[in-house]
N, C-alpha and C positions, 0 to 999 in steps of 0.2 A: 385686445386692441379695441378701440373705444371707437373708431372710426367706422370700423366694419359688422353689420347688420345682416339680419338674414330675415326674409318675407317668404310665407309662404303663398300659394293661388289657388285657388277654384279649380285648377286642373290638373295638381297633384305634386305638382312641380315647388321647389324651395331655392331662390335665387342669393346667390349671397353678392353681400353689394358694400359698398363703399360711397362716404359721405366723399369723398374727392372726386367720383364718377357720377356724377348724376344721369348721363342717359346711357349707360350700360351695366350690366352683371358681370361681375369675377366669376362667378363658378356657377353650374346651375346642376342642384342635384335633383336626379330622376329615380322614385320608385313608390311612391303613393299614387294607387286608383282611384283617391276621389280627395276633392279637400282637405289642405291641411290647414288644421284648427289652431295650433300650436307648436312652438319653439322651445327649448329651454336647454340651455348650455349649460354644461358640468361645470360645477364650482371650483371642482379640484383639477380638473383633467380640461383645458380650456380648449382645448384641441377637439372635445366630443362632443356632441351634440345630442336631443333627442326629439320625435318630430311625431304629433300624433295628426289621423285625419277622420274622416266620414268611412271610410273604408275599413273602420275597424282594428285598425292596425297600429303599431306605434314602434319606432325604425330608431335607431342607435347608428352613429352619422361618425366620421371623422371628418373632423373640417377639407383634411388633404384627398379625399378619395368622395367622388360624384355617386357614388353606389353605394345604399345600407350596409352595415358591417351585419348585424342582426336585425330582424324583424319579430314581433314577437305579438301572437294572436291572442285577442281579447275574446271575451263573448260577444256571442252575435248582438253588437250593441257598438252605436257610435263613441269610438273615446273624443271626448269634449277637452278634456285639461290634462298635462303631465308637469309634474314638479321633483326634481331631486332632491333629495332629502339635504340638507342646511349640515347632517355630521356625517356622511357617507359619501364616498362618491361611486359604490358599486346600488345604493337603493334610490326608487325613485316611485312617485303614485300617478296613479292614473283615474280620470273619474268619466263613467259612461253615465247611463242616464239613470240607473239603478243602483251603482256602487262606488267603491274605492277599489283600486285593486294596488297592495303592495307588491313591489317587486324587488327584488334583493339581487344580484348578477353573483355576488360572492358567493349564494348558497348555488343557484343552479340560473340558467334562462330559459 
């Protein structure tokens, strides 16, 4: 749906929103400790989501449910970017301030 957008904040929080509501949020998911840096919707799966911050973390989302499905620990190291892979929809990367990190769901989380 082309309409609806998702913003992350400064306070951990991910608001999902709608160009037809301009001064309110549809949904507001809670489970990031610090910033979230990034958004990136499953190519194949449009219903999932995945959401990196400052906190080190990076949360695997269903659009329908306000609470991570997964969460999944990086090293002690801000994730900055995540991208799903363009021919999977169980892999996706992640880049803190040292690396890349692959992640594959099909093999293990």
């Amino acid at each position: 749906d082309t309409n609806i957008y998702l913003a992350g904040t400064e306070e951990g929080y991910i608001h999902k929103c709608s160009c037809s509501y301009n001064e309110q949020y549809l949904e507001t998911y809670r489970g990031h400790k610090g910033p979230v840096y990034k958004i990136a919707w499953n190519p194949f799966r449009t219903e999932v989501f995945l959401s990196c911050s400052a906190d080190w973390s990076i949360m695997l989302w269903r659009q329908d449910s306000t609470r991570p499905i997964l969460t999944f620990s990086s090293t002690a190291n801000v994730i900055y970017d995540i991208m799903w892979s363009p021919n999977s929809a169980f892999v996706f990367a992640a880049v803190n301030e040292i690396r890349v990190e692959i992640w594959d769901l099909s093999v293990s989380s």
